[in-house]
matplotlib code that plots the C-alpha trace (Angstrom):
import matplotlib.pyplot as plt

x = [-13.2, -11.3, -11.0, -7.4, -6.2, -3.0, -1.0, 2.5, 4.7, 6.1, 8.7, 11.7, 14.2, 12.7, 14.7, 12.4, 9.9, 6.8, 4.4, 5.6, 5.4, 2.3, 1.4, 2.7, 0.3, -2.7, -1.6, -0.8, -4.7, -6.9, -10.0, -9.5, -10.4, -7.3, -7.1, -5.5, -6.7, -9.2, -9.8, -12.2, -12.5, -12.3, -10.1, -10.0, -6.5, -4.2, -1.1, 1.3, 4.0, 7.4, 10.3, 13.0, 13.8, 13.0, 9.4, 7.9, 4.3, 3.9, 2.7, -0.2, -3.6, -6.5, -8.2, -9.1, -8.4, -9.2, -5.2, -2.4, 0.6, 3.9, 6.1, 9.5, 11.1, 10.6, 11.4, 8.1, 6.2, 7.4, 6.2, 2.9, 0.5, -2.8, -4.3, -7.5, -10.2, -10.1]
y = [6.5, 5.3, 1.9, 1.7, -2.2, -3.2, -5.3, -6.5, -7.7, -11.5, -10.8, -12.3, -10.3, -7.6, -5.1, -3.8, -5.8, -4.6, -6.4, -4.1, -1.6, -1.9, -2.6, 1.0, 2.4, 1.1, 2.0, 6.1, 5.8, 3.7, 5.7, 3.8, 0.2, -1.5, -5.0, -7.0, -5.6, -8.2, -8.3, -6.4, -4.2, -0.5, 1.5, 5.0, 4.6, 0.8, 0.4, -1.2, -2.2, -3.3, -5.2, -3.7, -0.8, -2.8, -2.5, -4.9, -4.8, -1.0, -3.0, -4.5, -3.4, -6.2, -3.6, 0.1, 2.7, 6.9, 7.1, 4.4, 4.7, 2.6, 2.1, 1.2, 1.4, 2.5, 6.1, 6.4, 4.5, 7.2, 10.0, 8.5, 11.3, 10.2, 13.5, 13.5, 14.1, 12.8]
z = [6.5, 3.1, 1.9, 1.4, -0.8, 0.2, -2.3, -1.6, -4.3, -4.4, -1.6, -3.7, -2.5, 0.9, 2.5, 5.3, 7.0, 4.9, 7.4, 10.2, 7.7, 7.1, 10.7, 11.3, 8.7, 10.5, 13.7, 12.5, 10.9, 12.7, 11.1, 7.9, 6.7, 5.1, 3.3, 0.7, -2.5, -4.1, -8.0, -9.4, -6.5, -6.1, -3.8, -2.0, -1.8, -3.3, -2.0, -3.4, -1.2, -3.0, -0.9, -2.9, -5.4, -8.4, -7.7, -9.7, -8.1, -9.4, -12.8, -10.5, -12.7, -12.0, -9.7, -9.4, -7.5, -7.4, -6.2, -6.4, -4.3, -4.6, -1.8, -1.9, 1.8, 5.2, 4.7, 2.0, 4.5, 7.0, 4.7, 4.0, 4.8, 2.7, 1.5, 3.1, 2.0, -1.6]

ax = plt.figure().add_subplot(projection="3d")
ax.plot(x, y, z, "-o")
ax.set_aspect("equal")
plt.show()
């Protein structure tokens, strides 16, 4: 099982529906623990789920994790295949 932080950016201007998004994530891998990524923490795997292409949560840094991913839109979320085992 990973520990896999989830942080979604301000939602100021969403394309997609990132909760659903998301939603289908922990449906496809029900074997891992996912939250919202808490300060100071450290991650398996941090999301970082962007509504829009300009991405601005990619700059998130206040916590830690061995792999960060950004996602911009459905089709990344789509082609998610964490490469397990670390």
């Amino acid at each position: 099982m990973m520990k896999i932080g989830l942080k979604f950016c301000g939602g100021c201007n969403p394309y997609y529906d990132r909760g659903a998004a998301v939603q289908g994530l922990k449906d496809r891998f029900p074997q891992h623990s996912f939250e919202a990524v808490r300060r100071g923490e450290h991650y398996d795997r941090m999301l970082l789920i962007c509504g829009c292409a300009r991405g601005c949560v990619q700059h998130y840094r206040e916590a830690d994790a061995d792999r960060t991913i950004v996602l911009k839109n459905m089709e990344e979320f789509r082609e998610l295949s964490f490469d397990f085992p670390l």
